[in-house]
C-alpha positions in Angstrom: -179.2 -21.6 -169.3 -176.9 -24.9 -169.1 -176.3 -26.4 -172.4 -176.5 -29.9 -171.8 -175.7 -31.0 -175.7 -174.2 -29.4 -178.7 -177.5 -27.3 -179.3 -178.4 -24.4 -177.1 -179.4 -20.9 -177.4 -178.2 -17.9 -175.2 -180.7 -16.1 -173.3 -180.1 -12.7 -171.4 -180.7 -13.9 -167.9 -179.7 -12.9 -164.2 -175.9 -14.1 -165.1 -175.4 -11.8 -168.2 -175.0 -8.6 -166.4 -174.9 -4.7 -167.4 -171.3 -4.8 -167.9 -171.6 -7.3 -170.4 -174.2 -5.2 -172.5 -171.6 -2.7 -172.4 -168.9 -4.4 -173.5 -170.5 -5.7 -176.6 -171.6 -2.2 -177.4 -168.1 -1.4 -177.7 -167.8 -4.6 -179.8 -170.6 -3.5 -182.2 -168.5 -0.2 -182.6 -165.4 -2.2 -183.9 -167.7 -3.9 -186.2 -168.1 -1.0 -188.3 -164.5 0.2 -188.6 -162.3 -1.0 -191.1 -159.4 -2.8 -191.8 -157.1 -0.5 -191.8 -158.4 1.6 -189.3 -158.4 -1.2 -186.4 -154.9 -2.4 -187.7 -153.8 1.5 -186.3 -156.0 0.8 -183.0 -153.8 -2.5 -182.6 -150.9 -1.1 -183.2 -151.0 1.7 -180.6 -151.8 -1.4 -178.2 -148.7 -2.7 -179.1 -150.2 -5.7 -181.0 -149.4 -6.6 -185.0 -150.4 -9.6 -186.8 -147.2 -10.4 -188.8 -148.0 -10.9 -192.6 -145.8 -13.3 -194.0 -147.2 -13.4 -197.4 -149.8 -11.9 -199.9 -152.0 -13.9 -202.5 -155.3 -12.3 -204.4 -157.4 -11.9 -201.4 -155.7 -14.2 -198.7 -152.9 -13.4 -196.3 -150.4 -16.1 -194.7 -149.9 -15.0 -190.8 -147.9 -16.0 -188.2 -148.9 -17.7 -185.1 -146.6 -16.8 -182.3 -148.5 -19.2 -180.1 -148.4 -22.5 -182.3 -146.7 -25.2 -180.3 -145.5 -27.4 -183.3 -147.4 -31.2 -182.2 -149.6 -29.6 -179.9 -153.3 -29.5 -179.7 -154.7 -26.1 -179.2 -158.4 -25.9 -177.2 -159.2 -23.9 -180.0 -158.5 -26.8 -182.3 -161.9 -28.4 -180.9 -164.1 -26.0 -182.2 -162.4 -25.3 -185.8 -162.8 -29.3 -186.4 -166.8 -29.0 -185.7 -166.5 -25.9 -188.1 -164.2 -27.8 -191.1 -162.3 -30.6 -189.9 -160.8 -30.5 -193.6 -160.0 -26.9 -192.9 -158.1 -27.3 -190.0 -156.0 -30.3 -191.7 -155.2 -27.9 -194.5 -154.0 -25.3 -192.2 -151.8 -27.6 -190.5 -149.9 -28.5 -193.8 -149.9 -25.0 -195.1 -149.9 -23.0 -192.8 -152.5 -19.9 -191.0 -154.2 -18.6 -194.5 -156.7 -15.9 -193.8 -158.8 -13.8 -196.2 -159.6 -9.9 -195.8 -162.7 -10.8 -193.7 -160.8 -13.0 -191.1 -158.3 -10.6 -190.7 -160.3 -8.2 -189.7 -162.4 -10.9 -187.3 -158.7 -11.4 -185.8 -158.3 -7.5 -184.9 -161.7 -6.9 -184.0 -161.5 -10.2 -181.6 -157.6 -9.3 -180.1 -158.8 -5.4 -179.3 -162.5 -6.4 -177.8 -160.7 -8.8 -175.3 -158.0 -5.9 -174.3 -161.1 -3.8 -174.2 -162.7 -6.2 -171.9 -159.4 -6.9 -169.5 -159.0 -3.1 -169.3 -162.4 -2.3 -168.3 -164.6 -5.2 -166.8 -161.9 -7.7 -166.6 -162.1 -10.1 -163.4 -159.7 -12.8 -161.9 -156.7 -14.0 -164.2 -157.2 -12.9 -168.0 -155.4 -14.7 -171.0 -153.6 -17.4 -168.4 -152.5 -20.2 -170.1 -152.8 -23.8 -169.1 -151.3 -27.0 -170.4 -151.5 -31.0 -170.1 -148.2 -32.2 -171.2 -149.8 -35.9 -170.8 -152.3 -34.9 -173.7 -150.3 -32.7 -175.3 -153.3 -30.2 -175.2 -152.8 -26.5 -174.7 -155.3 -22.9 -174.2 -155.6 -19.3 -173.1 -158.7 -18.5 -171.0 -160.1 -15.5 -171.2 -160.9 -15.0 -167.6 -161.0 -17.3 -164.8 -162.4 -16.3 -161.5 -163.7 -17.9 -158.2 -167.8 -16.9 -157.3 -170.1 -18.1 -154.4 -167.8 -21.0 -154.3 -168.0 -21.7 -158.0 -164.7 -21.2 -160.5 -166.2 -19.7 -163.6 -164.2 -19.9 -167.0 -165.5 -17.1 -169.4 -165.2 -17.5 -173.2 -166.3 -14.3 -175.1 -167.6 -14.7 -178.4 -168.4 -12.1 -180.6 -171.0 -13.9 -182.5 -174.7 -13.3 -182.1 -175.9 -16.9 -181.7 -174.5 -20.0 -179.9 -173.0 -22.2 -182.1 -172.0 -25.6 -181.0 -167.7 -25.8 -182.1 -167.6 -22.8 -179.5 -169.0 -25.5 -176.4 -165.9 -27.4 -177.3 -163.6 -25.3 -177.4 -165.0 -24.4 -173.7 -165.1 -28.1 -172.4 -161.2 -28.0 -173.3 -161.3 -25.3 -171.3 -162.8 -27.1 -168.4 -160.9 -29.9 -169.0 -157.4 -27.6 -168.6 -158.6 -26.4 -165.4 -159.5 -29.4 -163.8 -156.4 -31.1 -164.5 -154.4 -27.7 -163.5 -155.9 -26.7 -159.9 -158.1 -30.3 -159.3 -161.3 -28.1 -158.6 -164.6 -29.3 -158.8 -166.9 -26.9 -158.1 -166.6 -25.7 -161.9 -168.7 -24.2 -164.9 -167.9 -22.6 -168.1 -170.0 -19.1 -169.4 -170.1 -19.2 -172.8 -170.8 -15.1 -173.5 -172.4 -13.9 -176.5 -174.1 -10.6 -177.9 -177.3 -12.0 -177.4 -176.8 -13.8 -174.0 -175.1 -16.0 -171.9 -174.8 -20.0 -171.8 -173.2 -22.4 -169.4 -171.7 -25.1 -170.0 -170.8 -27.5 -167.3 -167.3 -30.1 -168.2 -168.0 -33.0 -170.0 -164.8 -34.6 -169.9 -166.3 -38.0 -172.3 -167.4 -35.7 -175.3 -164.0 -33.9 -175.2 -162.2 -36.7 -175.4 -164.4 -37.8 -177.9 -163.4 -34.9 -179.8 -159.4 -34.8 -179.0 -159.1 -38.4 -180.3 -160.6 -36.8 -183.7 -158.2 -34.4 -183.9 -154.8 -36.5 -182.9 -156.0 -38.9 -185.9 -156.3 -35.8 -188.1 -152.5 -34.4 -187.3 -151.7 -37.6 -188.2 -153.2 -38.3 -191.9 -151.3 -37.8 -194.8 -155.0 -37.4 -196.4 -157.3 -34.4 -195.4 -160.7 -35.8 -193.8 -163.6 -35.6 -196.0 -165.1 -32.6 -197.1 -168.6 -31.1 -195.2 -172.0 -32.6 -195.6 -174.0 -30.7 -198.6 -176.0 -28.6 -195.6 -172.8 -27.2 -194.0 -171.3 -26.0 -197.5 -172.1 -22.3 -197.4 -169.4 -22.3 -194.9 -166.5 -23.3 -197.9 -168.0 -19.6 -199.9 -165.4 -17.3 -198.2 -163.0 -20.3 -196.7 -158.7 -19.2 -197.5 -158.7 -22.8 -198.3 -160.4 -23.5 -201.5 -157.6 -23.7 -204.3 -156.0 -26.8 -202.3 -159.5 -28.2 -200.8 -160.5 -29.0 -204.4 -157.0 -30.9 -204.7 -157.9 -33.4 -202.6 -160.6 -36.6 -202.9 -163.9 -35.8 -201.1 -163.7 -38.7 -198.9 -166.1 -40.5 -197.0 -167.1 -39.6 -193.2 -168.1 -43.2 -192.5 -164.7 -45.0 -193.4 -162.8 -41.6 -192.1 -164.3 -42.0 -188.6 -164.9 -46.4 -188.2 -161.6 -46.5 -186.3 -162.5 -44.5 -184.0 -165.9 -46.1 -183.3 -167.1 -49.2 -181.3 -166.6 -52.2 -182.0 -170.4 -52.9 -182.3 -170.3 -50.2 -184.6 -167.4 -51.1 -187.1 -169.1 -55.0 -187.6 -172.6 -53.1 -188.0 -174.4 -53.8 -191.5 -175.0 -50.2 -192.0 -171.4 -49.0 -191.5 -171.2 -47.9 -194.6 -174.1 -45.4 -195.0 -174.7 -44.8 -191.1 -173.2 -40.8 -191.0 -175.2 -40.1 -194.5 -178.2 -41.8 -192.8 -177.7 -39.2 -189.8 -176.9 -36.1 -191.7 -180.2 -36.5 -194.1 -183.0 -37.9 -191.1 -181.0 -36.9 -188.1 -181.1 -40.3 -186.3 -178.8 -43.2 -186.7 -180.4 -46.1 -188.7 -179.6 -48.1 -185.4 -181.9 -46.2 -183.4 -184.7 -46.0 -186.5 -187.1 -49.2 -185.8 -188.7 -48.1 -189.5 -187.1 -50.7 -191.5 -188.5 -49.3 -194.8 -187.4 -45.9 -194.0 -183.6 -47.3 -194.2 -184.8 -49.1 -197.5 -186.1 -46.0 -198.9 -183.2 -44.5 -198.3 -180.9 -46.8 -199.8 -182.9 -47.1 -203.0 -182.9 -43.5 -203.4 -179.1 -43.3 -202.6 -178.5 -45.9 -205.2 -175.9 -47.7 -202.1 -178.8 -50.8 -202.0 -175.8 -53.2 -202.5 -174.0 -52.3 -199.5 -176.5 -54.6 -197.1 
């Protein structure tokens, strides 16, 4: 299927293939292995994750493919995760806990798996925009029936919607790189396969975000209440809590139109969204925006 917005769900179809069965039977294999035990698989590969420091439960690593003022691709989809996340790891550094660590393996050997055994077209080639200052690595790139075809593997069950922006950057890369047109992203996961087709307007949506972010000497504000369970095993927590909460509503107004920074619901309008999943602009239920407000107790602020 083509996912059009930031909500989709993968569906086995003609496109997800037998090899791709098999690879993520090789995937569900790693899952069961242990740390330790796919830290020796790695290191006959010749790859090591170098641990620069301990603490409890959380280990500080070292990126050798940080570009110090750069914008990763990747960077997309960990700001839809926890843009406060991805803040904190820019001011102290990659912190991981046991379970990432072992995500970071299990991810590194299943795509060596993949470029050994079903790999097509160029695998891992990196692309940059110096004019954006925006860098990736795509996992395979290839040209089909006249189509280029970036492939993201995920080793997640379900779609989830930071991974299509990650892929648009992608897109985005490639365009810029070879000036194709004929192109579409597969976003691959256990359970099936998505496309995504470039959407160069919500990326830059998105980049814009994240170049204000680098920027603050404040962290953005902390997740809406329904996106918490994500903060139970975060590496982040002891400085998170440091920090003010912050407000999503002034964090974002510079970045919004203009008709939306002189709106009289500027103040409330991403808590509006969050709780009734509209904008109060595009409610026509007056009283539904006044019930709201009474029950927030933020009345005053119209």
């Amino acid at each position: 299927m083509v996912a059009n917005n930031l909500q989709a769900t993968p569906t086995p179809n003609k496109l997800f293939d037998l090899k791709y069965k098999k690879f993520f039977e090789i995937v569900d294999t790693l899952d069961r292995l242990p740390l330790n035990q796919l830290q020796k698989m790695a290191d006959k590969k010749g790859y090591h994750i170098t641990i620069l420091k301990k603490d409890g439960n959380r280990f500080l690593i070292y990126d050798p493919q940080v570009k110090i003022g750069w914008i990763r691709c990747s960077h997309l989809g960990q700001y839809m995760y926890c843009a406060r996340r991805l803040w904190l790891q820019q001011q102290y550094g990659l912190w991981l806990t046991k379970q990432n660590l072992k995500a970071m393996y299990r991810g590194w050997l299943s795509h060596i798996i993949w470029q050994e055994k079903y790999g097509v077209g160029a695998s891992e080639l990196e692309l940059v925009d110096y004019l954006l200052g925006i860098y990736g690595h795509l996992d395979a790139f290839y040209l089909k029936n006249k189509n280029y075809i970036v492939v993201e593997l995920k080793s997640s069950w379900y779609f989830k919607p930071w991974h299509r922006l990650q892929v648009l950057a992608y897109l985005y890369l490639v365009e810029r790189n070879f000036d194709v047109k004929s192109l579409i992203g597969h976003l691959i996961y256990r359970k099936g396969l998505i496309e995504i087709k470039p959407n160069n307007q919500l990326f830059s949506k998105y980049l814009l975000r994240i170049r204000k972010l680098f920027y603050e000497d404040q962290p953005p504000p902390v997740l809406p209440k329904k996106y918490r369970s994500r903060c139970k095993n975060c590496a982040y927590k002891f400085w998170c809590k440091k920090y003010p909460q912050g407000d999503w509503d002034k964090w974002l107004l510079p970045l919004r139109p203009t008709k939306c920074q002189l709106c009289d619901y500027r103040k409330f309008c991403l808590k509006f969204y969050f709780e009734q999943g509209m904008f109060p602009c595009e409610s026509d239920q007056k009283s539904l925006i006044q019930n709201y407000l009474r029950k927030s107790g933020i009345w005053s602020v119209v």
